[in-house]
TORKOL-4160 file (C-alpha; in steps of 0.2 Angstrom, whole numbers, padded with zeros to 4 digits, m for minus):
130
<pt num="1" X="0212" Y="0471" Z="1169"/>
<pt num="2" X="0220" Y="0456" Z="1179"/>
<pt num="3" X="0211" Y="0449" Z="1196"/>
<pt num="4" X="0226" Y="0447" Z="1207"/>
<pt num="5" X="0215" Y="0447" Z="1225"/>
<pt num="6" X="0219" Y="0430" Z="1228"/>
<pt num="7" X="0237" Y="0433" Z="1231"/>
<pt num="8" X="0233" Y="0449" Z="1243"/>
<pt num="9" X="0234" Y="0450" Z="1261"/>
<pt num="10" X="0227" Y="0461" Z="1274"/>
<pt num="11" X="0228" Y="0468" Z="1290"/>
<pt num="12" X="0218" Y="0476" Z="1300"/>
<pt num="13" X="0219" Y="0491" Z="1315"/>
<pt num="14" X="0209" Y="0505" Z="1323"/>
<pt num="15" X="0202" Y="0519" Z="1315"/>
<pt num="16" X="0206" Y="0537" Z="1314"/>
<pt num="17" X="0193" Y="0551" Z="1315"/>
<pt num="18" X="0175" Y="0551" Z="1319"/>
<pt num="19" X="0165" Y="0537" Z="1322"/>
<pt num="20" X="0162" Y="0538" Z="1343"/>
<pt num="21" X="0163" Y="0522" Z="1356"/>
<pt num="22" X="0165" Y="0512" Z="1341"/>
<pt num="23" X="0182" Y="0518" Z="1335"/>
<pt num="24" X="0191" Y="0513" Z="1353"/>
<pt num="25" X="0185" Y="0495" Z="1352"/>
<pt num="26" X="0183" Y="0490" Z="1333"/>
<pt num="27" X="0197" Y="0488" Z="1321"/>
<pt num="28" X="0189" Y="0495" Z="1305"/>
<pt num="29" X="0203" Y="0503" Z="1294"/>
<pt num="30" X="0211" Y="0486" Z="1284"/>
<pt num="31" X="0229" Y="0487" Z="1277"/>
<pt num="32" X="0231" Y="0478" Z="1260"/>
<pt num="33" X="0249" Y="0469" Z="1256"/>
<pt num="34" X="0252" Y="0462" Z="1240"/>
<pt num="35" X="0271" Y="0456" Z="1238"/>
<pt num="36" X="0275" Y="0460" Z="1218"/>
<pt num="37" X="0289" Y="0449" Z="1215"/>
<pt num="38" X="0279" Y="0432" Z="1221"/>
<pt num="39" X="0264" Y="0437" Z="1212"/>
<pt num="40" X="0258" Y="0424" Z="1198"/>
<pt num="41" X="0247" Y="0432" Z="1187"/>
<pt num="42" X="0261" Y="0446" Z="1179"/>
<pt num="43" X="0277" Y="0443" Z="1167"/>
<pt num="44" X="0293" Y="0447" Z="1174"/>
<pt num="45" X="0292" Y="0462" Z="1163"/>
<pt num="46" X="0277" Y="0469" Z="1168"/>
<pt num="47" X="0282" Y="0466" Z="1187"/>
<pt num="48" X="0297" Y="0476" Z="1184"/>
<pt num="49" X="0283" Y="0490" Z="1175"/>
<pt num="50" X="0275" Y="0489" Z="1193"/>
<pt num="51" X="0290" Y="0490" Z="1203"/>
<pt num="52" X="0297" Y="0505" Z="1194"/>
<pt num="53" X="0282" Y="0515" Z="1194"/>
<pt num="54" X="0275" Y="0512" Z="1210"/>
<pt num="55" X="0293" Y="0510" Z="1219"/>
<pt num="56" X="0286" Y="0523" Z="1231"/>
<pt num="57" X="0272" Y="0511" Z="1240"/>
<pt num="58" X="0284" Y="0498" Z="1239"/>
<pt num="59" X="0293" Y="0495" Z="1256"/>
<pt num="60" X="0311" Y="0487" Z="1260"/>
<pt num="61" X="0304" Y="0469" Z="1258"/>
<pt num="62" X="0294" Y="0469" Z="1243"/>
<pt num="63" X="0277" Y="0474" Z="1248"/>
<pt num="64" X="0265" Y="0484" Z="1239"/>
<pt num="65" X="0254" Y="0493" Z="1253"/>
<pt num="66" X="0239" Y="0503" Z="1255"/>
<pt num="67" X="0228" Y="0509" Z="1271"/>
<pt num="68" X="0207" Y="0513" Z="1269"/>
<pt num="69" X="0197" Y="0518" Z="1282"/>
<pt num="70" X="0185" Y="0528" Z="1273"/>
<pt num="71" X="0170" Y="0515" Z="1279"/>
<pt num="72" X="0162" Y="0514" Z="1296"/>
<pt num="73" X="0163" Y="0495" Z="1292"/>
<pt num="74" X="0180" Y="0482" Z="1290"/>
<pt num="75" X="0172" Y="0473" Z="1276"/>
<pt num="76" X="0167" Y="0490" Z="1265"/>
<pt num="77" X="0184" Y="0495" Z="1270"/>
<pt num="78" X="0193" Y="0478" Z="1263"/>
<pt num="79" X="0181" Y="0479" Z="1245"/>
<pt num="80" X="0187" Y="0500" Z="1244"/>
<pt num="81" X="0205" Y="0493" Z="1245"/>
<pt num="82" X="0207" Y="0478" Z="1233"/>
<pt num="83" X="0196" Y="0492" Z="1220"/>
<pt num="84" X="0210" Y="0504" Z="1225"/>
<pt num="85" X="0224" Y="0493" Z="1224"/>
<pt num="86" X="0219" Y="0484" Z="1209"/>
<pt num="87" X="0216" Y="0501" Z="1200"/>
<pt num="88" X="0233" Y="0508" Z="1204"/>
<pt num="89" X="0241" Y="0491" Z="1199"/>
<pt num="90" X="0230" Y="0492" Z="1182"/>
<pt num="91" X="0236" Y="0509" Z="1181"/>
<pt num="92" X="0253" Y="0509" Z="1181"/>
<pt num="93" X="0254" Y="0492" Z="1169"/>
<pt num="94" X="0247" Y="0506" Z="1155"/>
<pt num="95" X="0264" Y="0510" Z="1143"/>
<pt num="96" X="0258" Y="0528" Z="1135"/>
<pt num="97" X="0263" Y="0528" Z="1116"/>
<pt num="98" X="0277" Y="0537" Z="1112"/>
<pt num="99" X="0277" Y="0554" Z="1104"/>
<pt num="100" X="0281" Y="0557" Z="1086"/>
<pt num="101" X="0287" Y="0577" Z="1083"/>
<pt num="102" X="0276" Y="0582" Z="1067"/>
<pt num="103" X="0279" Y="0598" Z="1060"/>
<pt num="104" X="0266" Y="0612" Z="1057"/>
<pt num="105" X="0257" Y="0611" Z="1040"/>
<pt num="106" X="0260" Y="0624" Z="1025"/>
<pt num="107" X="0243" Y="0628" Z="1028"/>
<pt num="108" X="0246" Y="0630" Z="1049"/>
<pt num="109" X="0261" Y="0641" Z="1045"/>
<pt num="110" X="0250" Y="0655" Z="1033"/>
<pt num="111" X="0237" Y="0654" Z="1044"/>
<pt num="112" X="0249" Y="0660" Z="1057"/>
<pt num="113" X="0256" Y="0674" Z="1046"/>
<pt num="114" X="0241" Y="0680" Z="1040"/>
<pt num="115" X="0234" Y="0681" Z="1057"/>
<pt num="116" X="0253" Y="0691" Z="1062"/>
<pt num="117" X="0250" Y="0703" Z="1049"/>
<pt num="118" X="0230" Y="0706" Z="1052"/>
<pt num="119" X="0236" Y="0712" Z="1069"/>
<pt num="120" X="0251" Y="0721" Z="1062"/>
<pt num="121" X="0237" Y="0731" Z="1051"/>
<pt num="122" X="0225" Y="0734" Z="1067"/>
<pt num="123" X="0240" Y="0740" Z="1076"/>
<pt num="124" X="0247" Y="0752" Z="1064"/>
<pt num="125" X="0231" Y="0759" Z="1058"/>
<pt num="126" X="0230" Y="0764" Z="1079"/>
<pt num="127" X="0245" Y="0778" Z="1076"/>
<pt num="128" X="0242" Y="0793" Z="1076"/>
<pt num="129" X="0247" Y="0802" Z="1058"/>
<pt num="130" X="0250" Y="0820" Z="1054"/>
């Protein structure tokens, strides 16, 4: 798990929702930026692993972008968004292993028919025989 908060910037703006007096006046909702390609703590390839998998957050000029305004406070707001941030980063570097297509055992496969022709048996002891 890479610590890449030094190369994150932020802004901040006025908050959305419920909070009173002190939503009109205090700008507690913080927007972190964090431009992929000039970050120094990934390889090439995994910048191109980010940039592929997160090419949704990714605007026009490169920045990897999130809003929090969760908190009543800027600075609970800013700690939220580099967790946030640094967790969907750490995310999307993971490369799931790649499937290998096995085939049922010879033991799988009786069990199967044996269980078929249980209920084959239970269903045709049901019918009613003159």
């Amino acid at each position: 798990m890479k610590d890449f908060s030094k190369e994150l910037s932020f802004k901040t703006s006025r908050s959305s929702g419920a909070g009173g007096q002190n939503v009109n006046k205090v700008e507690t909702a913080v927007t972190v930026l964090w431009k992929v390609d000039a970050s120094g703590f990934f390889t090439d390839d995994e910048k191109i692993l980010i940039q592929s998998k997160l090419k949704n957050r990714i605007n026009a000029e490169g920045f990897l972008f999130m809003s929090v305004s969760e908190s009543r406070t800027q600075l609970m707001n800013k700690n939220k968004a580099i967790e946030k941030i640094t967790e969907l980063v750490n995310k999307a570097l993971i490369v799931p292993k790649k499937r290998t297509a096995t085939k049922p055992s010879k033991a799988q496969k009786q069990k199967r028919l044996d269980n078929k022709k249980k209920l084959s048996d239970k269903k045709e002891n049901r019918k009613f025989k003159f």
